[in-house]
Structures are given as structure tokens and as C-alpha cells.
C-alpha positions in Angstrom: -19.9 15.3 24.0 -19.2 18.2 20.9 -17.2 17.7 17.9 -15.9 20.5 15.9 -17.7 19.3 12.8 -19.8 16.6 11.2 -22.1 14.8 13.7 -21.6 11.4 15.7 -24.3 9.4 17.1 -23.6 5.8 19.3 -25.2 2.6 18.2 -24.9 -1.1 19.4 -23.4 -3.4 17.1 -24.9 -7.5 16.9 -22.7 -8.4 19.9 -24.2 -5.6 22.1 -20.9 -3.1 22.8 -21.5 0.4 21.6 -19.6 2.2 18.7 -19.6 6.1 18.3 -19.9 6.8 14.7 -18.5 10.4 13.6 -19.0 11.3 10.3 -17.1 13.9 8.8 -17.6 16.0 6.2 -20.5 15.2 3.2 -18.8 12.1 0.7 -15.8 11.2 3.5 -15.9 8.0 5.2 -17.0 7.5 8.3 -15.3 6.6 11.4 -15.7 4.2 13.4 -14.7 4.3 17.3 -14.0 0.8 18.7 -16.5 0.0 22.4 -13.3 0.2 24.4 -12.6 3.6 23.1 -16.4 4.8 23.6 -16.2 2.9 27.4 -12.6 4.8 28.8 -14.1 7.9 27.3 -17.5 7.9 28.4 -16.3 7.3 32.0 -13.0 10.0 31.6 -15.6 12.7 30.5 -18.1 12.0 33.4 -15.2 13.8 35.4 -14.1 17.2 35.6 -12.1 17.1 32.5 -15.4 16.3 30.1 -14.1 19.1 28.0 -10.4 18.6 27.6 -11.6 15.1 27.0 -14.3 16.4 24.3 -11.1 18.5 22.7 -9.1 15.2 22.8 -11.6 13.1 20.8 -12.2 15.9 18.6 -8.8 16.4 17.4 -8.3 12.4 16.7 -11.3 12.3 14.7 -10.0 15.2 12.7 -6.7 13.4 12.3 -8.2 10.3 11.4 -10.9 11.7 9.1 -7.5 13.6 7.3 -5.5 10.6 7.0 -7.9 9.1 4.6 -8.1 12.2 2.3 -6.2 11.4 -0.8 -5.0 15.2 -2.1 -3.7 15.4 -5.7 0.3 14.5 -5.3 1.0 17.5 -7.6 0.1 19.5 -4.3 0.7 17.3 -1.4 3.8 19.0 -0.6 2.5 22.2 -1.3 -1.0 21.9 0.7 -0.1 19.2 3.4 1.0 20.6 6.8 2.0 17.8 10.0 -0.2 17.3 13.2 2.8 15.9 15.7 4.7 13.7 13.1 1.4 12.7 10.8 1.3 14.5 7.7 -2.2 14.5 6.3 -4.1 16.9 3.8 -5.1 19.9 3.6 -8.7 19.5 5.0 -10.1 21.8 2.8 -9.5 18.9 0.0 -11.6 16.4 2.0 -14.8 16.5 -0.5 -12.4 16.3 -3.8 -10.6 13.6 -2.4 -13.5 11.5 -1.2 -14.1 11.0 -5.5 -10.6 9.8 -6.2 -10.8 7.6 -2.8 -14.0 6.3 -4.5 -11.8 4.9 -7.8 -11.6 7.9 -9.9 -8.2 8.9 -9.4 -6.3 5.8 -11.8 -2.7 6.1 -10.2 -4.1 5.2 -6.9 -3.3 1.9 -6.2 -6.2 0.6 -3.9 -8.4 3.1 -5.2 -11.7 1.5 -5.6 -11.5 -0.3 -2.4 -12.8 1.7 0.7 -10.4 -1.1 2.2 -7.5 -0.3 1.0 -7.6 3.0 2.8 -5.3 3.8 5.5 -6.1 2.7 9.3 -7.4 0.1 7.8 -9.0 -1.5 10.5 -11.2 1.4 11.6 -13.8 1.5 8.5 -15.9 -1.5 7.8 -14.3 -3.7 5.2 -15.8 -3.9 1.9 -14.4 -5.6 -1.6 -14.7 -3.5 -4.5 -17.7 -4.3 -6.3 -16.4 -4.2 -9.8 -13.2 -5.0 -10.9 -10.2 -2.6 -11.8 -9.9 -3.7 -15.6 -11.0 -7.0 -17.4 -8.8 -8.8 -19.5 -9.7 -11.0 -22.7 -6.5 -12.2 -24.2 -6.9 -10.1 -27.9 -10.4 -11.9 -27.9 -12.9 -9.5 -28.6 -15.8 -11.9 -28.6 -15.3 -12.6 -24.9 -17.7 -12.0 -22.4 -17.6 -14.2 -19.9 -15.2 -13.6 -16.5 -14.1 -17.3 -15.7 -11.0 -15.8 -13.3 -10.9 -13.3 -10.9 -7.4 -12.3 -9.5 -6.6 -10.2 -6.5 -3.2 -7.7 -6.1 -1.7 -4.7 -5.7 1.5 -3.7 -6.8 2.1 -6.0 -9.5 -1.2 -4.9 -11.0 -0.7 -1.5 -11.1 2.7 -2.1 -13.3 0.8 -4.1 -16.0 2.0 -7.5 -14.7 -1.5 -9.1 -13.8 -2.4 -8.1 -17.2 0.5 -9.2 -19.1 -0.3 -12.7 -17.3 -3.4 -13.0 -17.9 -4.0 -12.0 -21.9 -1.1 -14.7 -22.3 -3.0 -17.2 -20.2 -5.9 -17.0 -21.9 -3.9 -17.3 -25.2 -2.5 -20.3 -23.8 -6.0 -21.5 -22.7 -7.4 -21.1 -26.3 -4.3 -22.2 -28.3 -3.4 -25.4 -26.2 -6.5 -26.1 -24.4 -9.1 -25.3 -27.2 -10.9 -23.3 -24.5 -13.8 -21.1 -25.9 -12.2 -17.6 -25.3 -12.8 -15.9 -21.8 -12.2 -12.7 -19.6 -9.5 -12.2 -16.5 -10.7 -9.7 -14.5 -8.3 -8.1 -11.7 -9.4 -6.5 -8.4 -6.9 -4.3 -7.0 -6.0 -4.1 -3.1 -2.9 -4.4 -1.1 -1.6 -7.4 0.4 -3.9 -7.2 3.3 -7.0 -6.7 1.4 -6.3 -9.2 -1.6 -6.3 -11.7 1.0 -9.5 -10.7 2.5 -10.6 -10.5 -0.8 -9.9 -14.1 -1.0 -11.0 -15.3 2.3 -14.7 -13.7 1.1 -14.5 -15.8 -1.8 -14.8 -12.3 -4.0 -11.8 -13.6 -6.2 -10.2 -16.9 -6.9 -6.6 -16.1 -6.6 -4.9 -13.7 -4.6 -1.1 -12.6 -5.6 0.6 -11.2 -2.7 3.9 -10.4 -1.0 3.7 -11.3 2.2 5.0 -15.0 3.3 4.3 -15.2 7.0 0.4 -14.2 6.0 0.5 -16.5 2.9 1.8 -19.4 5.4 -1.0 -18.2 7.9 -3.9 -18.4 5.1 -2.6 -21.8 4.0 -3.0 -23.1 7.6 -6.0 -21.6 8.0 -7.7 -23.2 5.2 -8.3 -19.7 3.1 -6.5 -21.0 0.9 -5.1 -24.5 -0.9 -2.7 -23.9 -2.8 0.6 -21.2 -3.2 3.2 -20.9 -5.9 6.1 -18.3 -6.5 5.1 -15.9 -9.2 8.0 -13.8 -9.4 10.5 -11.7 -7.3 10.3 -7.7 -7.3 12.9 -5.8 -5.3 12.9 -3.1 -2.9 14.7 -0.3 -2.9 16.1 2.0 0.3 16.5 5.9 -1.2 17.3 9.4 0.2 18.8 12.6 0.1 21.7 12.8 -1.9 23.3 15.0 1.0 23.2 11.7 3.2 23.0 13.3 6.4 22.3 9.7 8.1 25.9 9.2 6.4 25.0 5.6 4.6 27.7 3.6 2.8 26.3 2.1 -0.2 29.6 -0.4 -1.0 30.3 -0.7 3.0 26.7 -0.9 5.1 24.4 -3.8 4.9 20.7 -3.0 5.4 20.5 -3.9 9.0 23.6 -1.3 9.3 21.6 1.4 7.3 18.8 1.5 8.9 20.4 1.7 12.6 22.1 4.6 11.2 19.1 6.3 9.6 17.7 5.4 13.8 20.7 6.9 15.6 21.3 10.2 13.1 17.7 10.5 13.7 17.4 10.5 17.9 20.6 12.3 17.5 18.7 14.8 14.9 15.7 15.7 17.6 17.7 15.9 21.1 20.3 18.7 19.1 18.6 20.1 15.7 20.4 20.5 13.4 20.8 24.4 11.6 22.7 24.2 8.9 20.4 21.1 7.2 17.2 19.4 7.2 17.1 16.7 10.5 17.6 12.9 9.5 13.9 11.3 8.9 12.4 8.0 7.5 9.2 8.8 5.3 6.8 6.1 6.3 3.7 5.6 4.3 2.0 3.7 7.3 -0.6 1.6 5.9 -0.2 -2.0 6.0 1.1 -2.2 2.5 4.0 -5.0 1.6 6.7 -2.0 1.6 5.2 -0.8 4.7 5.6 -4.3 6.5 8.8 -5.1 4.6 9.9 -1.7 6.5 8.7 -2.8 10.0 10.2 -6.0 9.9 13.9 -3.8 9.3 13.5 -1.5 12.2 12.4 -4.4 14.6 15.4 -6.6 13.3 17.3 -3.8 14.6 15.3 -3.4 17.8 13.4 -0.6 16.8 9.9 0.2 16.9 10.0 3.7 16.1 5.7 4.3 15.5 5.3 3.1 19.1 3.8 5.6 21.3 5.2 7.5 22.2 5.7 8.0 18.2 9.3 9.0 17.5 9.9 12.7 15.8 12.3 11.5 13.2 9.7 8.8 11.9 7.5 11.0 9.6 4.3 9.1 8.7 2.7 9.7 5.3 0.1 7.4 4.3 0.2 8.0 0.4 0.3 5.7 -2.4 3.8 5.2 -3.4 4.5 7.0 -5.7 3.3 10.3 -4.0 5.3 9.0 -0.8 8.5 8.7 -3.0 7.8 12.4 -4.4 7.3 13.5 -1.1 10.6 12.0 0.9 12.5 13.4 -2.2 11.3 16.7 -1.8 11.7 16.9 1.9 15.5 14.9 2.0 14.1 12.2 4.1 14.6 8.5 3.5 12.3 5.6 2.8 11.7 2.4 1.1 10.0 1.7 -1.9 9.5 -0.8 -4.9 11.1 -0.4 -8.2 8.4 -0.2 -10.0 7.6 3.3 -8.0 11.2 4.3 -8.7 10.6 3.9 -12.5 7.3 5.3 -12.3 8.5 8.1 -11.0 11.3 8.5 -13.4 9.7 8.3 -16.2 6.5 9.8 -15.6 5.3 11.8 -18.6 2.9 13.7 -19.7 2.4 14.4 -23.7 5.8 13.0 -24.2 7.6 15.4 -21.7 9.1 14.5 -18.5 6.8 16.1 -15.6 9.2 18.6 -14.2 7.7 18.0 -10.4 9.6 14.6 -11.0 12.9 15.7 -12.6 13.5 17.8 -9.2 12.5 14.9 -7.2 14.5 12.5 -9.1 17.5 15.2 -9.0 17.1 14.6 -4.9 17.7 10.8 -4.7 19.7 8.7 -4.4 19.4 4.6 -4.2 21.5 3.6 -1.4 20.3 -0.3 -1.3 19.0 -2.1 -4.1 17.5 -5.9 -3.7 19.7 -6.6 -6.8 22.9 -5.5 -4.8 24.6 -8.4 -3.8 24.3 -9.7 -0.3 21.0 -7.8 -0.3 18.4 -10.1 0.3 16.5 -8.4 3.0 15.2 -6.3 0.4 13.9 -9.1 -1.7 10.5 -8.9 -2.4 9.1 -12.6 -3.3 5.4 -12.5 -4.9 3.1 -15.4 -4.7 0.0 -16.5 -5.8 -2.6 -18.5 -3.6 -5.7 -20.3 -4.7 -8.6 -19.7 -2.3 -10.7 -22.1 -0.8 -13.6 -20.2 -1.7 -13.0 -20.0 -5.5 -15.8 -20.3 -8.0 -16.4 -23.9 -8.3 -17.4 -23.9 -12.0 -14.4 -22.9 -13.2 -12.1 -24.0 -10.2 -10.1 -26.1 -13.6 -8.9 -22.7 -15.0 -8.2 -21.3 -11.3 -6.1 -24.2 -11.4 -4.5 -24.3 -14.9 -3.6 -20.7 -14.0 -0.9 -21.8 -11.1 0.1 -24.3 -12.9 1.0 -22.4 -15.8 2.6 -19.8 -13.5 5.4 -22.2 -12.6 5.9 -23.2 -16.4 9.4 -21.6 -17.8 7.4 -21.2 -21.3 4.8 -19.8 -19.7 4.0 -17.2 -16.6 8.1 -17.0 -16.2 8.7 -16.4 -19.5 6.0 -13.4 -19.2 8.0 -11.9 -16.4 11.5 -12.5 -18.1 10.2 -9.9 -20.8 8.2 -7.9 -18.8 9.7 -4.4 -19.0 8.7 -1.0 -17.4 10.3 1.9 -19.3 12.6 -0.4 -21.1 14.0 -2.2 -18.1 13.1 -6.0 -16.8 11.2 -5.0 -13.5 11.1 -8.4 -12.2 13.0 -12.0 -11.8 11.8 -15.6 -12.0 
């Protein structure tokens, strides 16, 4: 079998089934074919379509090897171009990316996990080695890491931070703790809770309840509290093609009309406008299963093969995906804190003008803090693993506890503000 670039070879893995492994281009990850994949192949291409098959496998390592390229967002728009409905890269960018995929690009979210990367499941999972920041509570003399926490989102925004200088405060003041270090991994949902189930950090803080419930059955974890509650957000096009009422339209509503403007969209195009699309970012992040679980509580299940044309997937980090769907009048879900971000992104003092047009495009059509709006709630929790260092389990602990306290985590979130606004609620 050829491939158009890179090399592959076929190995067997501990339980005897073969893997192809292609690797791409020099400093991209690899990929990984699952044995079923390598099996239908193998006995497809020993029939007279070998080469059509060869073609076939070549162009979905290509796509696969693109969708984990992370291109500078200041060019996305400018460089990506769309393979059916997946928008990727331009491959040219592969190498570049490959060093901001590694943890040098800072407004990546996920960065400096290889897990956190999109189609997740098909590179070998791996917890970053080092931690995204360490935290040590105004104490300069501290050295020693005594908590490790896990998250994504809230992370990125300065929350996890926020927390944990005034928990160590707290620890030192009330506890007459000798002053210590919080250090703080950063992964989505899906890989903070791997992250836990290693037993590579103590506490995971996450936003998704049906895994949560899962790890807490499972015995990953022992113990789950409410951190805070964030809010999602459904934006667009100020045009409104999908014609969304904002006082009228629940979010059930919204999305069946974002569904049936966009089948409508791709049997008749339209000529005098952009078609109706939802920008997905595809990648098993909270907004990206907060997004599923809409479409399928209106019986949709628009990434199903075959994939439908008005569901444009875009597996970006948030804020790029936000850029993106302005720029391009489609709709999508995101987070506040990528909204504000976004906003108020600046650069020596002066808004970045790529986000005053993007921001001039959107429009919020749903906001979790609109009444009757709770399908957009975005509930946070924190979960103690079962794996968490024993020596200082007591502080693991003390942490939950003191999430829960209204004097204490609450209290941090209450004043917690992103560009002067209160991102969160109790």
C-alpha cells in the first residue's frame, strides 16, 4: 500500500491485532489506525480496487494528520480551506504547528497535552508531564507541590488560580500550614478525568455530570462538589438567516431552526447570502458535548455519516472557533469566558482589529443567564480521585471542603471578574 507522504509500517500491539502507524510529516503526531480498520482494508485492497483503496486511505490520513495541526488563528480563516465539511489547516503549517501543539502557543487551551488534541481517541494518551503554571499563594519561599488540580476552561480564565493562591492563604492563616505550591494541569473535560483515573493529579474540575456520575461509580473517584456555574452562550450572524427569536424561541426551538434553515440551505442555495451553518469545534470538549446533547434533544445527529453539509466542523480552541463562525456568519456555541476573551483581546492596550470585525458580526441569541435558559447552564464540579497522593490526601480534602464554604472558594468566584464583569455564579 503507498501513501502520498510520510511512511507507515504495521506492528502488533500486547493483545496480538495489528495497527498501521502512518507518520506524517517530521514533529507531527502520529496516527494510529485501529486492527479493524487495518483488517477491512487489507482484505478490500487484495481486490481489484487495491488502488482506489490505497487513494482512500491516503486521503483520511491526510485529513486526520491536518485536523491536529494547530495554525496561528490570526490566519486560520485566511489559510484554512474545507475537505467535504472538515475545515483543517493549511498543510503547509504542519511543522510550525506541531511546536504550539507541543505547549508553546499559551492561548491554547490543552496545549501541552498531546491528549487534548482532536480525535482524541486515535493518538496514544499521555498526561502532560509538567504542569501548566504552579501556584504559591504570595509565598515565595514555597517549594513544595502538595496539590495537583486538573481543568480546562476554568483554568484558562484565571479561576484555578484565583482558587488556589486563596487556598493556600487560607491553609497558612487558619491552619498554620507551612506554605506550599498548587500546581494546575490543563486538559478538557475528557482528559482531566483521565488525568485523574492515572492518579497524575488529585482533583479534577470538570463540566460534565453524566461522566462525573460515571467516575463516582466507578470508583475513579470519591468525592464531588459544585464549584461554580459558567454559562454558555448560542451566537451568530447578525443577519439571522436561520431567523432565531431571542425574546420568543427557547433553545430546543433555536436549534431546530438553525437544523431546518440549514437542510433547507443545501437542497436550494441560497445566492443572495451565505447558507445557514453551525460551526462545530468537534472535539470532545464540554461546549462540544453540551452542543451534542441540543441537536439529539431535538432528534438530530447532524455529524453522522453521512455528515450533513450545513454542520461545518472546526476543531479549534475556542476562541479561534468563535473568530472563525463570526467571520464566516455561521452559528455556534461557546462559553463566556471565550465571548469576553474575544472582546477584549488586546494587544499593547489596543483592541486587536481581527476582533473588532468579528465582534461587529455577532450577535448573542441565548444566554444561560436568560431566563428560562437552563439548557445552557454550564455546572462545574470538582472530584477527588481515588488515586490522589496519599501524603497529602488532608489538603486534597481541605480543598473540597473549602470549595463549598461561602467565605471561601464561593466567595472567590463571586469576585471573580474577566474584563470587569463576574464570569461566574455560586
Amino acid at each position: 500500500m503507498s501513501w502520498s507522504s510520510g511512511s507507515s509500517s504495521s506492528y502488533m500491539n500486547r493483545d496480538g491485532g495489528s495497527h498501521i502507524k502512518h507518520r506524517p510529516a517530521s514533529g507531527v503526531q502520529p496516527i494510529f489506525i485501529p486492527p479493524l480498520v487495518f483488517s477491512l482494508v487489507s482484505n478490500m485492497a487484495s481486490r481489484k480496487n487495491r488502488s482506489a483503496i490505497s487513494q482512500m486511505f491516503s486521503a483520511c490520513s491526510k485529513r486526520l494528520t491536518r485536523a491536529f495541526g494547530m495554525n496561528d488563528s490570526s490566519k486560520a480563516v485566511g489559510s484554512r480551506y474545507e475537505e467535504g465539511n472538515l475545515s483543517v489547516p493549511n498543510p503547509q503549517s504542519l511543522a510550525a504547528s506541531a511546536d504550539k501543539f507541543a505547549g508553546t502557543h499559551h492561548s491554547a487551551p490543552f496545549a501541552s497535552s498531546s491528549s487534548g488534541s482532536t480525535l482524541h481517541d486515535l493518538v496514544p494518551n499521555s498526561a502532560p508531564t509538567k504542569p501548566r503554571e504552579v501556584y504559591d499563594g504570595g509565598y515565595k519561599d514555597a517549594r513544595c507541590i502538595r496539590l495537583r488540580i486538573a481543568c480546562g476552561g476554568a483554568g484558562e480564565q484565571g479561576l484555578i488560580g484565583a482558587w488556589a493562591d486563596a487556598f493556600i492563604q487560607f491553609m497558612v492563616d487558619d491552619k498554620h500550614l507551612e506554605p506550599f505550591q498548587v500546581a494546575w494541569y490543563l486538559g478538557d473535560t475528557t482528559d482531566s478525568l483521565g488525568m485523574l483515573e492515572e492518579g497524575c493529579v488529585d482533583i479534577a474540575v470538570t463540566y460534565n455530570e453524566a461522566a462525573e456520575k460515571q467516575c463516582l461509580s466507578s470508583g475513579v473517584a470519591t468525592r464531588r462538589v459544585l464549584g461554580m456555574n459558567g454559562h454558555f452562550l448560542l451566537v451568530g450572524p447578525k443577519s439571522n438567516p436561520a431567523e432565531l427569536n431571542r425574546k420568543k424561541d427557547d433553545v430546543l426551538t433555536m436549534f431546530s431552526k438553525i437544523t431546518a434553515a440549514g437542510k433547507a440551505d443545501v437542497a436550494s442555495p441560497p445566492t443572495s447570502r451565505p447558507p445557514v451553518k453551525f460551526l462545530s469545534r468537534f472535539d470532545k470538549s464540554a461546549t462540544n458535548i453540551k452542543e451534542s446533547e441540543l441537536f439529539i434533544k431535538t432528534g438530530q445527529a447532524p455529524w453522522a455519516c453521512n455528515y450533513s453539509k450545513w454542520y461545518h466542523l472546526y476543531p479549534e480552541f475556542p476562541e479561534q472557533a468563535l473568530r472563525v463562525s463570526a467571520l464566516l456568519g455561521e452559528y455556534t456555541l461557546t462559553d463566556r469566558g471565550a465571548l469576553l476573551t474575544l472582546v477584549n483581546n488586546q494587544k499593547d492596550g489596543v483592541l486587536s482589529p481581527t476582533n473588532v470585525g468579528a465582534m461587529e458580526l455577532l450577535e448573542v441569541f441565548k444566554d444561560g443567564r436568560d431566563e428560562g435558559a437552563q439548557e445552557l447552564l454550564l455546572p462545574c464540579h470538582a472530584l477527588l480521585g481515588a488515586k490522589a497522593a496519599t501524603k497529602d490526601l488532608d489538603i486534597a480534602e481541605a480543598f473540597l471542603d473549602w470549595l463549598t464554604r461561602f467565605d471561601g472558594g464561593r466567595k472567590v468566584v463571586r469576585e471573580f471578574k474577566k474584563c470587569g464583569e463576574v464570569l461566574y455564579d455560586e
